[in-house]
C-alpha positions as CSV (number, residue, x, y, z in Angstrom):
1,X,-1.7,32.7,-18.9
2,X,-2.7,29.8,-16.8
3,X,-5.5,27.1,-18.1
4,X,-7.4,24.5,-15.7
5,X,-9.6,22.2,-18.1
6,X,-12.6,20.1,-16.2
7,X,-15.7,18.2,-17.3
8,X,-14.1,15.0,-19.1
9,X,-15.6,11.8,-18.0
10,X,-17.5,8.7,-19.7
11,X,-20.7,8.6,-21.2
12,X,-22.6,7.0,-23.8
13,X,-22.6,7.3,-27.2
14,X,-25.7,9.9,-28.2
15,X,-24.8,11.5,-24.5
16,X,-23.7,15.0,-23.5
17,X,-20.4,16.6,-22.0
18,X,-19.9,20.6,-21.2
19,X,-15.8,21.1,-20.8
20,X,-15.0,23.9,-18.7
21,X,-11.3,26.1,-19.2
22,X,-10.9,28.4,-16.0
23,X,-8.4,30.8,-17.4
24,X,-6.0,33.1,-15.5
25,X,-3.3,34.9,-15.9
26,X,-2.9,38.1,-18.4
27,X,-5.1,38.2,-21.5
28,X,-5.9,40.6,-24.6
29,X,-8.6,41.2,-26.5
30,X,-6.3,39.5,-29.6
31,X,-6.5,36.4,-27.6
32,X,-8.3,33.2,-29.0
33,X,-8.9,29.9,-27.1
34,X,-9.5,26.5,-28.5
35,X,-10.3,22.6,-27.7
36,X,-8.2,20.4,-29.0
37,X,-8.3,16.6,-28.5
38,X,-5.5,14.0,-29.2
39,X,-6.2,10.3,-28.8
40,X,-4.4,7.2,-28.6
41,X,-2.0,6.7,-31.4
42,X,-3.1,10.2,-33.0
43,X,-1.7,14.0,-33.3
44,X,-3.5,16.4,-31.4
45,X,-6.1,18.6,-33.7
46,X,-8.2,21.4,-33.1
47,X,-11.8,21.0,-31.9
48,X,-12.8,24.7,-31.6
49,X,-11.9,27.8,-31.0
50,X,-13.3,31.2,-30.2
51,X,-12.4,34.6,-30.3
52,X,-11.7,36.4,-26.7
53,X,-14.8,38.6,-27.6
54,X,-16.7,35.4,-28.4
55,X,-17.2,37.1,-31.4
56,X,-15.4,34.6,-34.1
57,X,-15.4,31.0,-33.6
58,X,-14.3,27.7,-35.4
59,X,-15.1,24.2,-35.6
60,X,-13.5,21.1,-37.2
61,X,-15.9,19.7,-39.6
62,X,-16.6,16.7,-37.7
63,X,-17.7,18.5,-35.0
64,X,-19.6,21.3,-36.1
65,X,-23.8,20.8,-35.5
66,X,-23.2,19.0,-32.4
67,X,-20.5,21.1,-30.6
68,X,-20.3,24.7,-29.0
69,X,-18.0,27.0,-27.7
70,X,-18.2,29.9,-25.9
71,X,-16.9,32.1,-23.4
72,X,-18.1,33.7,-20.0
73,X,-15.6,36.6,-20.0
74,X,-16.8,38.0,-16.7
75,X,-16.0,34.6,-15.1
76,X,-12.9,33.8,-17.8
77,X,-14.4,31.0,-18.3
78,X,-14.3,28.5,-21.8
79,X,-16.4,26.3,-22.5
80,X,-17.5,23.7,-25.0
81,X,-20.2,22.1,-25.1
82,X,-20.4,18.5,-26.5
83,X,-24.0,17.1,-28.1
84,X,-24.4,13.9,-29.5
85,X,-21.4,12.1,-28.7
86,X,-19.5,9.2,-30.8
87,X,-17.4,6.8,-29.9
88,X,-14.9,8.6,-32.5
89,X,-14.6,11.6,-30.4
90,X,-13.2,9.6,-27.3
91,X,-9.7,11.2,-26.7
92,X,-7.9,13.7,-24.1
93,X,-9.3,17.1,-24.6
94,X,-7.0,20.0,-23.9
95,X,-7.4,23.9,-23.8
96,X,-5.2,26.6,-25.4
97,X,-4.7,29.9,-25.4
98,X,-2.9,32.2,-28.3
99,X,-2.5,35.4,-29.8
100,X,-3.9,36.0,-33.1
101,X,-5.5,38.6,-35.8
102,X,-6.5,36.6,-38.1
103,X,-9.6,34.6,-38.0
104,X,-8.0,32.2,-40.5
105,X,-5.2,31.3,-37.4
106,X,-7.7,30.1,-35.1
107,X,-7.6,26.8,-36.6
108,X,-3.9,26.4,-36.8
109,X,-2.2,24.6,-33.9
110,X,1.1,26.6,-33.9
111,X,-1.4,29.8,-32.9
112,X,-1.7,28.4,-29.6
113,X,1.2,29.3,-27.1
114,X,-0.5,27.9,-23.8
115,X,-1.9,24.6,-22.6
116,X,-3.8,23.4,-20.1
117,X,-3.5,19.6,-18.4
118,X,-6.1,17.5,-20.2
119,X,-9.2,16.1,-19.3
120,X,-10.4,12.5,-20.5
121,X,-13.4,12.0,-22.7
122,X,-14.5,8.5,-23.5
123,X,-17.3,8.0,-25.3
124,X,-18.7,4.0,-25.1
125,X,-20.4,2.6,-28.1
């Protein structure tokens, strides 16, 4: 599985981003694909995630409201979509791809087997 994450830039605080993951490679229908974001200094966490069906999704609780995933499987295509921006989310976004049953693994980084380069989001205040 191959991931190319696009979309990052700057913009204001209040402003909008959409992230894009082109995915390739061989998937499943037990697949799930997330965001994650790891700024300066910081661990990288989980943003979202969603369900290769689109089906299931997640969001960390300082995202949810103003965030959304989904998925254009025709086009295998993630996306996730980013309302109301705040300085706080400012960091390197990356997307990942893993294998999972469980919707409870979604959120877990060690679900995630493949990365994509990041793309840089910085939010000014």
């Amino acid at each position: 599985v191959q991931l190319q994450a696009s979309g990052g830039g700057l913009v204001q605080a209040g402003g909008s981003l959409r992230l894009s993951c082109a995915v390739s490679g061989r998937t499943f229908s037990g697949y799930v694909m997330g965001w994650f974001r790891q700024a300066p200094g910081k661990e990288r966490d989980i943003v979202a995630a969603i369900s290769w069906s689109g089906s299931s999704t997640y969001y960390t609780d300082s995202v949810k409201g103003r965030f959304t995933i989904y998925i254009d499987n025709a086009k295998r295509m993630v996306y996730l979509q980013m309302n109301s921006l705040k300085p706080e989310d400012t960091a390197v976004y990356y997307c990942a791809a893993g294998w999972t049953t469980t919707a409870r693994a979604m959120g877990a980084t060690s679900t995630y087997d493949y990365w994509g380069q990041g793309t840089q989001v910085t939010v000014s205040s």
